[in-house]
C-alpha positions, 0 to 999 in steps of 0.5 A, spaced: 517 602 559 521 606 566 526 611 564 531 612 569 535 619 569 541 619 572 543 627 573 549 631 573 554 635 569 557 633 563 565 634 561 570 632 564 572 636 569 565 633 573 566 626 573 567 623 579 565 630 582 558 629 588 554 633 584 554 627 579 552 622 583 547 620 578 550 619 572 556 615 576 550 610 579 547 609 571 554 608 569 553 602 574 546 600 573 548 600 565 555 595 567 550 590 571 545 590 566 549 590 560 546 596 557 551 601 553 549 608 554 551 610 546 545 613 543 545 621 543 538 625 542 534 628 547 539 633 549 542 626 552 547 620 552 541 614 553 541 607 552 536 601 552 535 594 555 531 591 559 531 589 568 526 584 570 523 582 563 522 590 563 524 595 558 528 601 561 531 606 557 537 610 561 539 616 560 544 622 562 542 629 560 548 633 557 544 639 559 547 642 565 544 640 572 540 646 572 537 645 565 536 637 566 528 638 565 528 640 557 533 633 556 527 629 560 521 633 556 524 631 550 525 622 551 518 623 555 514 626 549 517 622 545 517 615 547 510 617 551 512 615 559 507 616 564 511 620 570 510 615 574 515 611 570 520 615 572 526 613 576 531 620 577 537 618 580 540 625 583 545 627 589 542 630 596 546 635 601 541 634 606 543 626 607 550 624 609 554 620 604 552 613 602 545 614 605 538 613 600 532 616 600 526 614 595 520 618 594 515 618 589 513 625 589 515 632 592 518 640 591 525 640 588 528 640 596 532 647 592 536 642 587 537 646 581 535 640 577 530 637 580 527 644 579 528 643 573 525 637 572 518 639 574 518 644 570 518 642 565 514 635 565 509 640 569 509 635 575 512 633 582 510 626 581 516 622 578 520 617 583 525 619 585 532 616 588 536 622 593 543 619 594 546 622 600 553 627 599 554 629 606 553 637 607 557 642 606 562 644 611 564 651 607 561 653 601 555 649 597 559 650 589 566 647 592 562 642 596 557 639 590 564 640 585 569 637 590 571 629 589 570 624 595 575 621 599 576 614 598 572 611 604 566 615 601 566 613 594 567 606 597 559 607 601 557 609 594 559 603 591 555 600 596 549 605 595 549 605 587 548 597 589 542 598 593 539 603 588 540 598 582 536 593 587 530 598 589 530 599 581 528 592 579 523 592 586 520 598 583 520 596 576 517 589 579 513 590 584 512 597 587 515 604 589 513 603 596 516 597 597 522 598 595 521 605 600 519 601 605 525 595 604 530 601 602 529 608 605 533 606 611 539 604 608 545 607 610 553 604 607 557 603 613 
């Protein structure tokens, strides 16, 4: 079984927001995949289905960002799911907007929720997909708060499909396949 972790904030005043790229990129994995996201438990919004024959369970923490780890502990220690089942799908400054990067393990790269995470599964290993938002021109909080331009929005469109393409090579095959096929990917 593979979690798939989609981070963000939740309340209405976030959606949409670049912080909540991962919960936007779940909503359009559990719309390819026919997976309704209508149990509440784990200090989250989850639902169960399958990719490729696989059983998945997505889930989007209600905690806040900085405190997504105690959503993750709580499904992890209830359902028994390895680390290395983990896929955490998150936003990244580092990378301009539509860009992907996979990796497998590493530091939080100074991501509150990623910070998060490791702390409280007690590991940095866990797959993670980083979608890039672009880097901040004035101050960070304004920047991960603020809504994409329509032409941005469109690139992450393109890089959600992507994503959910990377996931059932994950699930199929292996991590560093889908790294090595998708790590370049940038929507144009």
């Amino acid at each position: 079984m593979f979690l798939l972790v989609g981070l963000g904030n939740p309340g209405r005043e976030y959606e949409k927001t670049r912080h909540n790229v991962g919960f936007d990129c779940i909503d359009s994995i559990a719309g390819k995949y026919n997976i309704l996201l209508n149990r509440i438990k784990f200090k989250g919004v989850y639902g169960e289905g399958n990719i490729n024959g696989e059983k998945v369970i997505l889930l989007k923490p209600q905690t806040y960002m900085n405190l997504s780890g105690e959503s993750l502990r709580e499904i992890v220690q209830f359902y028994k799911i390895p680390s290395n089942d983990i896929i955490v799908i998150y936003d990244d400054v580092d990378l301009e907007v539509g860009r992907l990067r996979i990796r497998t393990k590493g530091s939080s790269g100074g991501h509150n929720g990623i910070k998060s995470i490791i702390a409280n599964l007690g590991t940095d290993e866990f797959i993670r997909a980083r979608i890039g938002i672009g880097k901040a021109e004035r101050d960070m909080v304004s920047h991960v708060l603020g809504k994409f331009i329509p032409e941005d929005r469109e690139k992450l469109n393109q890089c959600f499909e992507v994503v959910r393409k990377s996931v059932e090579i994950i699930i199929k095959e292996t991590p560093e396949k889908a790294m090595n096929k998708f790590n370049n990917f940038k929507a144009e």
